[in-house]
C-alpha positions in Angstrom: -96.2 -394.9 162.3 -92.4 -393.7 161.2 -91.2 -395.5 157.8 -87.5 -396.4 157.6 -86.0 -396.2 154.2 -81.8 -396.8 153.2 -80.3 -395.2 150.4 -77.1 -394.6 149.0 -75.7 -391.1 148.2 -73.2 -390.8 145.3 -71.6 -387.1 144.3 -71.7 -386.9 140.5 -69.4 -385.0 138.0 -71.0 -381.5 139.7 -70.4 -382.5 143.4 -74.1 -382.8 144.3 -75.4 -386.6 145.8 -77.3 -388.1 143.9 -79.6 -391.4 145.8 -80.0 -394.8 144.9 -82.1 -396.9 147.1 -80.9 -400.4 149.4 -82.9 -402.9 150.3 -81.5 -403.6 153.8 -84.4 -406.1 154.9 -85.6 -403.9 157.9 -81.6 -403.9 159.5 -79.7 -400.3 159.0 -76.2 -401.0 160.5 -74.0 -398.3 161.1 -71.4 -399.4 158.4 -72.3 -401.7 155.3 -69.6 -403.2 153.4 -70.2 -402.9 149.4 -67.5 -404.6 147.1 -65.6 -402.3 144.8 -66.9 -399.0 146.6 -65.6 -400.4 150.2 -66.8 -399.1 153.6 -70.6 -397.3 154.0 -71.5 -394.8 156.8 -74.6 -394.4 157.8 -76.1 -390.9 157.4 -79.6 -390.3 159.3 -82.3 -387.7 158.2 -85.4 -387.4 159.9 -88.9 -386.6 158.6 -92.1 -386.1 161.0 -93.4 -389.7 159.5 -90.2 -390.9 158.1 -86.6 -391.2 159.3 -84.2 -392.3 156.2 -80.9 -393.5 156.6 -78.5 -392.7 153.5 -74.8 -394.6 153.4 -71.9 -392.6 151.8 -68.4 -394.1 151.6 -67.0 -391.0 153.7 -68.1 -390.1 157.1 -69.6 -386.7 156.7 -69.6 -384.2 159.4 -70.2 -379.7 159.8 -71.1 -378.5 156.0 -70.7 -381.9 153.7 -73.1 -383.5 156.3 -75.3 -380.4 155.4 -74.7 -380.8 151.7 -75.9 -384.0 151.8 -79.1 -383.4 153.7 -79.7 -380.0 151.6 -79.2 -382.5 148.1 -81.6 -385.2 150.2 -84.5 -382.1 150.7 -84.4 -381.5 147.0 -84.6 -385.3 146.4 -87.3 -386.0 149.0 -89.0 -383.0 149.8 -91.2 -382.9 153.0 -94.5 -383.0 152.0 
């Protein structure tokens, strides 16, 4: 059975994301709407078990897409 997790990705004051966990209530929207940070993308990254889906106020595509799924590895390592 595949778990679905949300989390939100910040960049701190050395440019890597750093995650904080929503609780979405089992939707995952494309876009969430978050007063005073504005705007959400959905991110996906997918585990064997596990598929989590991390929002960032910046679409990220090519090597800031891979950033943030590099920083996710070292948050969430597959076990």
């Amino acid at each position: 059975m595949s778990v679905m997790e949300a989390f939100e990705a910040k960049k701190n004051v050395y440019f890597n994301y750093e995650f904080d966990e929503l609780i979405l209530g089992g939707d995952f929207p494309e876009t969430i709407h978050k007063s005073l940070v504005g705007m959400l993308y959905k991110h996906v990254v997918e585990y064997p078990n596990a598929t989590y889906c991390i929002y960032y106020n910046e679409e990220l595509v090519g090597d800031e897409l891979q950033k943030l799924k590099d920083d996710w590895m070292r948050y969430c390592p597959l076990v």
